[in-house]
RODO-2510 file (C-alpha; in nm, 4 decimals, decimal comma):
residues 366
     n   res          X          Y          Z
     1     x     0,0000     0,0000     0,0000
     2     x     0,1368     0,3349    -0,1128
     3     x     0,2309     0,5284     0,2539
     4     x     0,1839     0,8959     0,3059
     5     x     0,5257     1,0664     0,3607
     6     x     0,5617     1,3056     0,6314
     7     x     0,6043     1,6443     0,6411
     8     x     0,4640     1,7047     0,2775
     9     x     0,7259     1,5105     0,1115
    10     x     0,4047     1,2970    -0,0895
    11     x     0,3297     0,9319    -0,1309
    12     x     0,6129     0,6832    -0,1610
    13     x     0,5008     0,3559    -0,3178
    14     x     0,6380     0,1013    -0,5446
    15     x     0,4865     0,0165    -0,9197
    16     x     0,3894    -0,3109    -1,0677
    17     x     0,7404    -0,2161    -1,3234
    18     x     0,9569    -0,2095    -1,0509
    19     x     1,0228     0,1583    -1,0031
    20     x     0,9465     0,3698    -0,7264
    21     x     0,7330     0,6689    -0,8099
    22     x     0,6443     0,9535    -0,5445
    23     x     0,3422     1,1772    -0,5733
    24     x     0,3556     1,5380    -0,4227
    25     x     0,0456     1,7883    -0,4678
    26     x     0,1900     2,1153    -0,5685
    27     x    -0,1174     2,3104    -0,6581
    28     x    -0,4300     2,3379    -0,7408
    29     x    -0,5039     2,3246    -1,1630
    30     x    -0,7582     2,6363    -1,2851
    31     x    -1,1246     2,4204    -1,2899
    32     x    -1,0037     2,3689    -0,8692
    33     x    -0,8914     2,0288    -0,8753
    34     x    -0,5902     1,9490    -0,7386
    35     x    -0,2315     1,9428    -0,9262
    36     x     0,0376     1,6258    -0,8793
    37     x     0,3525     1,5808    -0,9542
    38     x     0,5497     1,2397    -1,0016
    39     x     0,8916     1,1298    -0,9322
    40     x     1,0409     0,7875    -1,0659
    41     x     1,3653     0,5932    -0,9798
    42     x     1,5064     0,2565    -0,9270
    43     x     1,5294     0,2952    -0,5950
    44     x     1,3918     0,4796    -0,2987
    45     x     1,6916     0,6987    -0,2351
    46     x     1,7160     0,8199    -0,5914
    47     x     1,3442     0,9242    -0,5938
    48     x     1,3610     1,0758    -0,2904
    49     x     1,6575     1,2475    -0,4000
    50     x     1,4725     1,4028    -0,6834
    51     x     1,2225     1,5323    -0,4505
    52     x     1,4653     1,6762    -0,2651
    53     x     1,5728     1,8508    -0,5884
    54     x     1,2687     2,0007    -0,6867
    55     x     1,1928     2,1191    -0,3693
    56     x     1,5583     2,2615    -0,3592
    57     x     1,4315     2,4492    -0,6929
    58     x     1,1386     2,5765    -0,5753
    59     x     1,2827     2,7655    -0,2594
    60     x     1,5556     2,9036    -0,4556
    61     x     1,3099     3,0487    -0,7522
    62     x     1,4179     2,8006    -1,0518
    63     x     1,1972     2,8415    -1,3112
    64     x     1,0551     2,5045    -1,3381
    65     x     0,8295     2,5709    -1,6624
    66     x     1,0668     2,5628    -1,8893
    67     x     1,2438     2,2447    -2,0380
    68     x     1,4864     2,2907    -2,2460
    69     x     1,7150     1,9969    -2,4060
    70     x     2,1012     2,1229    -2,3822
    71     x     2,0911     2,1346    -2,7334
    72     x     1,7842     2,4141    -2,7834
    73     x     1,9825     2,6236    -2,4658
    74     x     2,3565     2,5525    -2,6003
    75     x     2,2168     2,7017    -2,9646
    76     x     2,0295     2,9721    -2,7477
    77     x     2,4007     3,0381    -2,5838
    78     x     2,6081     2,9903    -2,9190
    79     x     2,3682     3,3011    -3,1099
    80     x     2,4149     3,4966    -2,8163
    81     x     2,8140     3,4955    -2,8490
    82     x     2,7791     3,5959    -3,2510
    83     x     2,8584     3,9701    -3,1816
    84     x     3,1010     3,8923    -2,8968
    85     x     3,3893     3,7179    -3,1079
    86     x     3,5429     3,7498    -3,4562
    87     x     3,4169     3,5384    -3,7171
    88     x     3,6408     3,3097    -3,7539
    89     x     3,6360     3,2390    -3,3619
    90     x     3,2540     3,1767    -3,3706
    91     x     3,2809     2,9689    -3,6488
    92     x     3,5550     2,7615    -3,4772
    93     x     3,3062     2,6977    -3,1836
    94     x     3,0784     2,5098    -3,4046
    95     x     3,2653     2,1473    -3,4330
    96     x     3,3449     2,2214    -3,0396
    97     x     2,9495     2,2422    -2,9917
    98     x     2,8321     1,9805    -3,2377
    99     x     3,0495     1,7400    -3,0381
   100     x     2,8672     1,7994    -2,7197
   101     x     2,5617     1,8358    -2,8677
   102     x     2,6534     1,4453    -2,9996
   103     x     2,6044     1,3410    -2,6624
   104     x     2,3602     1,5737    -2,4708
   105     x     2,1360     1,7850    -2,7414
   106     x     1,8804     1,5793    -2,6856
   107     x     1,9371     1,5601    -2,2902
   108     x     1,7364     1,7878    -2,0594
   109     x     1,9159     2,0438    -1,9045
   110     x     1,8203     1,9711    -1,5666
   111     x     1,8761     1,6111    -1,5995
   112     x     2,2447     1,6408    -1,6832
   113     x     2,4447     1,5313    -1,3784
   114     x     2,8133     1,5645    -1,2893
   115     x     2,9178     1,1895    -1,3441
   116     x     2,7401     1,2204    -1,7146
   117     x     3,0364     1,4771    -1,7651
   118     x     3,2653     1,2556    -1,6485
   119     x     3,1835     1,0079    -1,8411
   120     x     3,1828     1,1875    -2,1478
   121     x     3,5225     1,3693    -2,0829
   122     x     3,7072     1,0282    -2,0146
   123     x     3,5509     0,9002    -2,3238
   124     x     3,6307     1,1259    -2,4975
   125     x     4,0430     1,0869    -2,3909
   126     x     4,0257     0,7016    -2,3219
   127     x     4,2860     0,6706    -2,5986
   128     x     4,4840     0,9407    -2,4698
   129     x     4,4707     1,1602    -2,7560
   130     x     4,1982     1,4740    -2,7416
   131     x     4,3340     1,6339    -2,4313
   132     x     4,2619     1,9772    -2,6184
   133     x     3,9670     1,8677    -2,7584
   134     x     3,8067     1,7685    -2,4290
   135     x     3,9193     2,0616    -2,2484
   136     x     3,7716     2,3151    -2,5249
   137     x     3,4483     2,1201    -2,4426
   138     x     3,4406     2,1373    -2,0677
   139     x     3,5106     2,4836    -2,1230
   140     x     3,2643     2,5379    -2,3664
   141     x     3,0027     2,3202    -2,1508
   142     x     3,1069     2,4933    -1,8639
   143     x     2,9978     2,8304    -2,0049
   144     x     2,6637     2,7022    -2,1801
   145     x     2,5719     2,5568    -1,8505
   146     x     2,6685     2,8944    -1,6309
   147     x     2,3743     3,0550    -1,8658
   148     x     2,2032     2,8376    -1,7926
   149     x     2,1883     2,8766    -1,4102
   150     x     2,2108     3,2246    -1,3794
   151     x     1,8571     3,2259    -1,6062
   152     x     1,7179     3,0457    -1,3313
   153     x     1,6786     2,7060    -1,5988
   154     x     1,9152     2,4495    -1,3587
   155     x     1,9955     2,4567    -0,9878
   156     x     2,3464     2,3611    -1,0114
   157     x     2,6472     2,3937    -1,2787
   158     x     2,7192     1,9775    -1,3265
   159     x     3,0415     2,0782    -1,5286
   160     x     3,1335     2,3167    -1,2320
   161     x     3,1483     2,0303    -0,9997
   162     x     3,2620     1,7324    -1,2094
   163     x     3,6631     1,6122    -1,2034
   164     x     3,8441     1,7555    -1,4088
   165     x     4,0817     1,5134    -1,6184
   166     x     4,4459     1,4616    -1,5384
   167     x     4,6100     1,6192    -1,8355
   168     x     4,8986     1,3846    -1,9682
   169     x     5,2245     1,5249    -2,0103
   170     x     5,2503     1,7112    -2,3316
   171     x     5,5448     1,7394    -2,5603
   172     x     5,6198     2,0939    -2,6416
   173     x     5,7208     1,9518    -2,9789
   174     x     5,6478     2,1717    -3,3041
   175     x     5,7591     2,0606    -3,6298
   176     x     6,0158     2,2616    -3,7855
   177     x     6,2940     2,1818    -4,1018
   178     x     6,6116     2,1518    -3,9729
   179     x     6,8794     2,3870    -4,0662
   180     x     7,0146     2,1253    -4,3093
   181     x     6,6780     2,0861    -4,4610
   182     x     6,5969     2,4750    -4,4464
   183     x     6,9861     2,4788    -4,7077
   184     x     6,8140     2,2240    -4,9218
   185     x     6,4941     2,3854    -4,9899
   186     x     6,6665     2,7273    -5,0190
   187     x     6,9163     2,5665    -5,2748
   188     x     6,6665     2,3258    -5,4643
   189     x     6,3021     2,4758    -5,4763
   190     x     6,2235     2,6208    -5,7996
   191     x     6,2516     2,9853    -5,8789
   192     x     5,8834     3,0593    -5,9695
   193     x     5,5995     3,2342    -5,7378
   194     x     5,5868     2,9187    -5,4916
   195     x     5,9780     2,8330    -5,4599
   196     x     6,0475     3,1971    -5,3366
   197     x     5,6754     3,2012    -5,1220
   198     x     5,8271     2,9301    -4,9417
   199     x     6,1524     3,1288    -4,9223
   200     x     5,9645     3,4361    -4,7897
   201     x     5,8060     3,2144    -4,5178
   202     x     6,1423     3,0488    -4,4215
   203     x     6,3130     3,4562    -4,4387
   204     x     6,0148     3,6007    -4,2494
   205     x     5,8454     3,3631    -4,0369
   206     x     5,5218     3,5531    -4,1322
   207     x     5,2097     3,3384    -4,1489
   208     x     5,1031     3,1667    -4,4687
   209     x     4,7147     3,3872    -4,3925
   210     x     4,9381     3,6620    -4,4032
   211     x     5,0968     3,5742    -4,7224
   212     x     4,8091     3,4922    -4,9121
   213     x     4,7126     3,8196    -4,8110
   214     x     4,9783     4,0088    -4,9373
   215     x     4,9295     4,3253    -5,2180
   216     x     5,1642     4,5043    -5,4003
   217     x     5,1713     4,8108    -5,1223
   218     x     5,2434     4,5899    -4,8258
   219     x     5,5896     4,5441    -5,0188
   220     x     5,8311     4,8254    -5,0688
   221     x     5,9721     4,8454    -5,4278
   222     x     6,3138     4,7659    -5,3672
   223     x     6,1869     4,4734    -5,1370
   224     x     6,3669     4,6115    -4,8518
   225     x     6,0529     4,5261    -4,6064
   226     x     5,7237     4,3668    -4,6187
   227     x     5,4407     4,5639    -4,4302
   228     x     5,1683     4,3241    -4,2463
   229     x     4,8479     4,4439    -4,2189
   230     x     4,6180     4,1664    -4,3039
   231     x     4,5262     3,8282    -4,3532
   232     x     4,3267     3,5891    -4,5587
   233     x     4,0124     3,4507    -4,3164
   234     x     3,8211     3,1651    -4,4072
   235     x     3,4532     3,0931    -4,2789
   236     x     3,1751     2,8911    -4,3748
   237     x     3,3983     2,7510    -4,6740
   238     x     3,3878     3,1285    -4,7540
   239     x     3,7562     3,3286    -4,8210
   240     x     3,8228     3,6845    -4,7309
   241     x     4,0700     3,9566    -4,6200
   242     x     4,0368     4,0473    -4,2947
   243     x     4,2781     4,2128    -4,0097
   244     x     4,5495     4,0140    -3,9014
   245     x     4,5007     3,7733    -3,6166
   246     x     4,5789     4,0056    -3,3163
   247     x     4,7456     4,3646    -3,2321
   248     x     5,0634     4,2604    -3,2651
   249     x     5,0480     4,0905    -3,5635
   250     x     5,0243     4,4146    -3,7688
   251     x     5,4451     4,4494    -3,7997
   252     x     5,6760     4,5425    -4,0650
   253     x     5,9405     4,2644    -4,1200
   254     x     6,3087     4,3668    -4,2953
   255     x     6,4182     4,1757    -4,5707
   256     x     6,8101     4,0496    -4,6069
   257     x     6,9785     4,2494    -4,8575
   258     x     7,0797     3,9234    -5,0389
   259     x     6,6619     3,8276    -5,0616
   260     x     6,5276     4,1519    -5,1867
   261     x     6,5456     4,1200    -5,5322
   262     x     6,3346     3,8222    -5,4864
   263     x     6,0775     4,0184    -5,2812
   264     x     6,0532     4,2396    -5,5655
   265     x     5,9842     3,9998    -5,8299
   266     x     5,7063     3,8552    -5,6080
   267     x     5,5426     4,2024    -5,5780
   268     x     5,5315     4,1862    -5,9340
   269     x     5,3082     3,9068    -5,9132
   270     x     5,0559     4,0389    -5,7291
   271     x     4,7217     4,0912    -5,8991
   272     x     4,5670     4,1742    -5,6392
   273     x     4,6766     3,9397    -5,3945
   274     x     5,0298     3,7400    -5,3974
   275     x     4,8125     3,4310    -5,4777
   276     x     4,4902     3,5046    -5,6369
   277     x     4,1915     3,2788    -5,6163
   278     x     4,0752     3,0998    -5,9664
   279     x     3,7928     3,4059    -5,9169
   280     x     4,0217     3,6632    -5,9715
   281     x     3,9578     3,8758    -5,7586
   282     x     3,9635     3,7089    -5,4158
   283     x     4,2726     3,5461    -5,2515
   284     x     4,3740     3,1920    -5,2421
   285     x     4,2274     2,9609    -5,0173
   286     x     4,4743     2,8438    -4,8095
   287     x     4,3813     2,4435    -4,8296
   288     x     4,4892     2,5183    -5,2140
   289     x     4,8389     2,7159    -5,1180
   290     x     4,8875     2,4069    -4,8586
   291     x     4,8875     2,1472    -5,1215
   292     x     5,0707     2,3280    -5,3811
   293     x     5,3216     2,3816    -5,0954
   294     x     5,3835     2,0141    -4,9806
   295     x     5,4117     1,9763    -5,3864
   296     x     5,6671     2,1590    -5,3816
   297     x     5,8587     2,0514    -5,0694
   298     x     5,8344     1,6839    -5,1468
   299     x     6,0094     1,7445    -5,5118
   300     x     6,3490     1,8856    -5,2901
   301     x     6,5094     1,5568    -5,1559
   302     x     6,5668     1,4525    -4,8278
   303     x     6,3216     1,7284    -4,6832
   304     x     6,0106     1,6413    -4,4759
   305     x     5,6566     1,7004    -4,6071
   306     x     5,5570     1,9401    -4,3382
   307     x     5,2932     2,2193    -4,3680
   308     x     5,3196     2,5986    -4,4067
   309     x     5,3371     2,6937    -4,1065
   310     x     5,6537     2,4345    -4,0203
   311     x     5,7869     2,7514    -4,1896
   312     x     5,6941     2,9823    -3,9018
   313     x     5,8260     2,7532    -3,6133
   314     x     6,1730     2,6886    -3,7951
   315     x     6,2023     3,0788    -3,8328
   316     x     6,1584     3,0718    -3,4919
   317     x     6,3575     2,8089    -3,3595
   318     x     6,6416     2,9039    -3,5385
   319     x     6,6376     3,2020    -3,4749
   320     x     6,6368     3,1234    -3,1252
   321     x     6,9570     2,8844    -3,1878
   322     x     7,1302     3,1439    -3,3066
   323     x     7,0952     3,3860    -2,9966
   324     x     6,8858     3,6161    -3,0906
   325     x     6,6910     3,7991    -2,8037
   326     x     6,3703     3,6675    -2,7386
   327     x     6,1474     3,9801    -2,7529
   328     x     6,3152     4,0490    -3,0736
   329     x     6,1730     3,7489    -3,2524
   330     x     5,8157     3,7843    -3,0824
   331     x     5,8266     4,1117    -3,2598
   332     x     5,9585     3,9418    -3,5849
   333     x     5,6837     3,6872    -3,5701
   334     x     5,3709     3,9015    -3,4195
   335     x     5,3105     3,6612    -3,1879
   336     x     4,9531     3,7040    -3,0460
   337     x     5,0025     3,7867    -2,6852
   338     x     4,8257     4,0751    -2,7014
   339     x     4,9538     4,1947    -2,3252
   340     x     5,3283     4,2379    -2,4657
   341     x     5,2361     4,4609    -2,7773
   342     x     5,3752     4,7684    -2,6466
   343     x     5,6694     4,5949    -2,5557
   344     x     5,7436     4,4690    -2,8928
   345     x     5,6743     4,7792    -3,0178
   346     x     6,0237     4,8864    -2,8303
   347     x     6,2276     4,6799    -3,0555
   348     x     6,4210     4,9047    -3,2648
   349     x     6,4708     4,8381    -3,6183
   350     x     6,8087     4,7825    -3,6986
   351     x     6,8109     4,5377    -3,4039
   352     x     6,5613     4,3361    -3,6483
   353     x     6,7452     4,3864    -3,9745
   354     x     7,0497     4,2666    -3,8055
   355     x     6,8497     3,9922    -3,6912
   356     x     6,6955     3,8737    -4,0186
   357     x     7,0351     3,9160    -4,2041
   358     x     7,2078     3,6425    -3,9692
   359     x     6,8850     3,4316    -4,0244
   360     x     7,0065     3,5017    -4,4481
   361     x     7,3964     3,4137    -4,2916
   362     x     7,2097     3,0509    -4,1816
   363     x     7,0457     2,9592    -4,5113
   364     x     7,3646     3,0314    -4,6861
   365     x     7,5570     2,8263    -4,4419
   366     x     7,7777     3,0921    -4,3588
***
């Protein structure tokens, strides 16, 4: 016989299926007759702990009308961040939500607990690959759910309170040619628009956006220096010039004296942009510039088939090998922390041309 709990807490009893279901009055509907509500569970602590929920809820104001699934609240949150980010930032977020939208869209909010984050996280690294992956979704899933409860929609932030995943140890490995390789592709890439685009990489350690979005005034005549103030952007499948990726990365880079007659030519070949599109009139799309890169590389032997932007960290790292300060290169490279700007700002000029022409010294193995 179903038994009435005390102290309002409903009628506890146990169905013919095997679950336990408890029945609270909470009302009274419009034609006077009273309102119930039901809770289900396996067991008689889970139900009652569900009680205990919704009474929780009630005290503290949730509004318990609305249900949404995480997926109708997480697109609710992702609109809401359209004017707060770049393009190319709020496009990124899309794969980040579809993937938790894989596993809860069709979950409601409310019934998301901590251990269903768990689970998902350590599924999601079980292999031990995805460690950025799964932390751009509990961020991500952190946020959409911290909407959530400050609109009054859950009681508590299940993300906020789950475990968060012991990171494994990360290699702070980027691919880069080695010096040896970096002499090869200098002394064996053709001498046509890619062969001295990949040069200009190697020389500049700009990024291959930046390149793409190059014009004839962003390089002086002479080739003497190449002036960054853009990039190509890329969303929705969709190619454009935009600004480049942060503060700093608008930065006029020197050019080796021995390298500037091949900066030159390339500004001839601008029409508008260093590499067109097959439109005309819009720049390459990078996948496109990639391919005809690693074309190129893999025709120089004994050189690894790495991407364009290999090109950025060996510019780096080599310059680092040779002893060059490090603010100097940050301001070489435009790195995007946008806190040091006006430090890199400091670095003098002739500091970087000195710079750049022992990077030239390298490739000609002086």
């Amino acid at each position: 016989m179903p038994k009435k709990r005390p102290n309002g807490e409903g009628t506890l009893r146990k169905r013919k299926n095997g679950l336990w279901e408890c029945m609270m009055m909470e009302g009274f509907q419009p034609n006077g007759k009273r309102k119930y509500k039901s809770f289900y569970g396996r067991t008689q602590k889970e139900v009652r702990q569900k009680v205990k929920e919704y009474k929780m809820a009630l005290e503290c104001g949730l509004d318990l009308t609305k249900e949404f699934t995480f997926g109708q609240w997480s697109q609710t949150w992702y609109e809401g961040y359209k004017n707060q980010v770049s393009a190319t930032t709020y496009e990124s977020y899309r794969y980040t939500l579809k993937i938790l939208n894989t596993t809860f869209g069709k979950k409601k909010l409310k019934a998301i607990r901590v251990s269903d984050v768990e689970t998902f996280l350590k599924e999601l690294t079980k292999d031990g690959t995805h460690q950025s992956l799964a932390s751009k979704c509990r961020g991500m899933m952190f946020q959409i759910m911290k909407k959530a409860q400050a609109n009054d929609l859950i009681l508590k932030n299940p993300v906020e309170l789950a475990d968060k995943l012991k990171q494994a140890p990360v290699q702070n490995k980027k691919d880069s040619f080695t010096a040896e390789e970096v002499q090869a592709l200098f002394r064996y890439l053709p001498q046509d628009k890619i062969g001295n685009s990949i040069r200009l990489l190697l020389l500049t350690g700009m990024r291959s956006q930046e390149l793409l979005a190059l014009e004839a005034t962003h390089m002086e005549a002479d080739g003497s220096c190449i002036h960054i103030r853009q990039a190509v952007k890329q969303v929705k499948g969709t190619v454009f010039v935009g600004p480049p990726k942060s503060a700093s990365s608008a930065r006029d880079i020197p050019i080796p004296q021995a390298y500037r007659g091949m900066v030159s030519d390339l500004r001839q070949e601008c029409s508008p942009y260093l590499w067109t599109g097959k439109s005309g009139d819009k720049p390459c799309n990078p996948t496109n510039f990639r391919d005809k890169f690693q074309t190129a590389v893999a025709a120089v032997p004994n050189v690894r088939k790495l991407t364009p932007h290999a090109c950025r960290h060996t510019f780096v790292s080599q310059l680092q090998a040779q002893g060059i300060p490090l603010e100097t290169i940050q301001s070489l490279a435009g790195h995007a922390q946008i806190d040091m700007t006006e430090h890199y700002l400091h670095v003098q000029d002739g500091v970087k041309t000195s710079a750049v022409e022992r990077m030239a010294d390298l490739i000609l193995g002086q």
